[in-house]
C-alpha positions as CSV (number, residue, x, y, z in Angstrom):
1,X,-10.8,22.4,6.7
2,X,-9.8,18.9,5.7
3,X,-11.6,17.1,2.7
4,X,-10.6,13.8,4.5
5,X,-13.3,14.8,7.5
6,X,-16.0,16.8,5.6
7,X,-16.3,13.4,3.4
8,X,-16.8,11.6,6.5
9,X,-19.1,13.9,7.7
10,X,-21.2,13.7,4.9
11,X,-21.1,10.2,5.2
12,X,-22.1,10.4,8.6
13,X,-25.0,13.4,8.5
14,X,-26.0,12.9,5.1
15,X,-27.1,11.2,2.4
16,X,-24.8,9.4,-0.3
17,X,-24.6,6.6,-2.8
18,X,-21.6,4.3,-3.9
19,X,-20.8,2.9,-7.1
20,X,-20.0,3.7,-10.7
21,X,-24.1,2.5,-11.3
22,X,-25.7,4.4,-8.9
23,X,-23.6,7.5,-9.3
24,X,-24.0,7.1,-13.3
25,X,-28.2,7.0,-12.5
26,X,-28.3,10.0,-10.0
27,X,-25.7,11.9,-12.8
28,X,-28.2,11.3,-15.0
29,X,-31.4,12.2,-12.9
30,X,-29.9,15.6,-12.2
31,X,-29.8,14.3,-8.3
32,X,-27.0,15.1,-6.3
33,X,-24.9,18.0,-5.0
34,X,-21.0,16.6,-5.6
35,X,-19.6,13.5,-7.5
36,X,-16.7,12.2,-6.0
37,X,-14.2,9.9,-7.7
38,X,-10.9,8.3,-6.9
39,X,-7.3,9.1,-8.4
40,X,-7.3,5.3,-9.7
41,X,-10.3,4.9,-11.1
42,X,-10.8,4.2,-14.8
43,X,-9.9,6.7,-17.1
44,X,-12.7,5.9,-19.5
45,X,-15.5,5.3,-16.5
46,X,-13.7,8.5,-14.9
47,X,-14.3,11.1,-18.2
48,X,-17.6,9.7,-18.7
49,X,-19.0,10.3,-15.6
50,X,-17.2,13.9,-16.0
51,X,-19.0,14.8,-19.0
52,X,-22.7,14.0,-17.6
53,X,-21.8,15.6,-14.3
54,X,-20.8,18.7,-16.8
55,X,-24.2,18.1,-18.8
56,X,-26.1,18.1,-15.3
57,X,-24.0,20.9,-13.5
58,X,-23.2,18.5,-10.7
59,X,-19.8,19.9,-9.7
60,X,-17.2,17.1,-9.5
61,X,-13.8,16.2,-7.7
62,X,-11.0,13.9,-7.9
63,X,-9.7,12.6,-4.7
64,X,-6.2,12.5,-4.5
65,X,-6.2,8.8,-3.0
66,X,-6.9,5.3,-4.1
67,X,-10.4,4.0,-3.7
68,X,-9.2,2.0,-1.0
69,X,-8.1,5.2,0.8
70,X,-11.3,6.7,-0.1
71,X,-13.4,3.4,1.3
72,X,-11.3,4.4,4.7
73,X,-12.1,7.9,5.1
74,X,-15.7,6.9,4.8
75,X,-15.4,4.5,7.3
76,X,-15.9,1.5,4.7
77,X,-14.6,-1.8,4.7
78,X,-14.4,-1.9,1.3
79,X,-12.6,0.1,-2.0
80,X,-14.9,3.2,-3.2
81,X,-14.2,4.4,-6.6
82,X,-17.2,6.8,-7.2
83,X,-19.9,8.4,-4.9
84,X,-22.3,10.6,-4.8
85,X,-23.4,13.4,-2.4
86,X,-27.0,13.8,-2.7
87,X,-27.2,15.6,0.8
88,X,-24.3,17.0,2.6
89,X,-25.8,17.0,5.6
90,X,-23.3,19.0,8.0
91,X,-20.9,18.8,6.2
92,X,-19.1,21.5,4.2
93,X,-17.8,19.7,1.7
94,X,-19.2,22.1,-1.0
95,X,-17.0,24.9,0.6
96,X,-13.6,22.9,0.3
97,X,-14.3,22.2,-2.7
98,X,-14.7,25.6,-4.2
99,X,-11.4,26.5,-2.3
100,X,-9.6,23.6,-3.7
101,X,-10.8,24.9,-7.3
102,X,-9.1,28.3,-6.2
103,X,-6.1,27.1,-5.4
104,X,-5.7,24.9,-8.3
105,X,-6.2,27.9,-10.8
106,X,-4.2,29.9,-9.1
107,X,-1.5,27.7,-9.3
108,X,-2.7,27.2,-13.6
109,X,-2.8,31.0,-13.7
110,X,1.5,31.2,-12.0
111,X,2.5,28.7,-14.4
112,X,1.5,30.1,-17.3
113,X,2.9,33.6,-16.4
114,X,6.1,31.9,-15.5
115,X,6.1,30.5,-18.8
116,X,5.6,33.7,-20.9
């Protein structure tokens, strides 16, 4: 599975919000089921938004693009730095997510046994 497409099928079946404000509210509320923000987004805005997502147990994920990229694979005209998932709809977004978690501390877990 693709993140690129289960974004876009969230987009598309579901129900999400754009925008730093409207992510920061729902954070906040304890509404949503993923926060998603951009590679280029502000570092402050970015740890922020990390730490209330931790406070709320919203899981959260870094997309590997730009917010321009990100705009584009939800079929935006426009740059999207943060968004929220409040309903995934059909998508399965949740799943590639957890498996994208696996992988990355697997790959923590090689390095620091290569180190040793």
């Amino acid at each position: 599975m693709d993140i690129n497409i289960e974004i876009r099928r969230a987009v598309d079946t579901g129900k999400v919000n754009f925008g730093e404000k409207q992510s920061e509210k729902n954070i906040l509320k304890g509404n949503g089921e993923l926060i998603i923000i951009s590679s280029n987004t502000n570092k402050i805005l970015k740890e922020r938004l990390e730490h209330y997502a931790k406070l709320s147990e919203i899981p959260f994920y870094e997309f590997q693009g730009s917010s321009v990229e990100l705009g584009s694979v939800c079929g935006k005209p426009f740059p999207i730095s943060v968004m929220t998932i409040l309903n995934k709809g059909k998508s399965k977004i949740l799943e590639v997510n957890e498996k994208q978690k696996e992988k990355t501390t697997k790959r923590k877990a090689r390095k620091t046994v290569k180190k040793k």
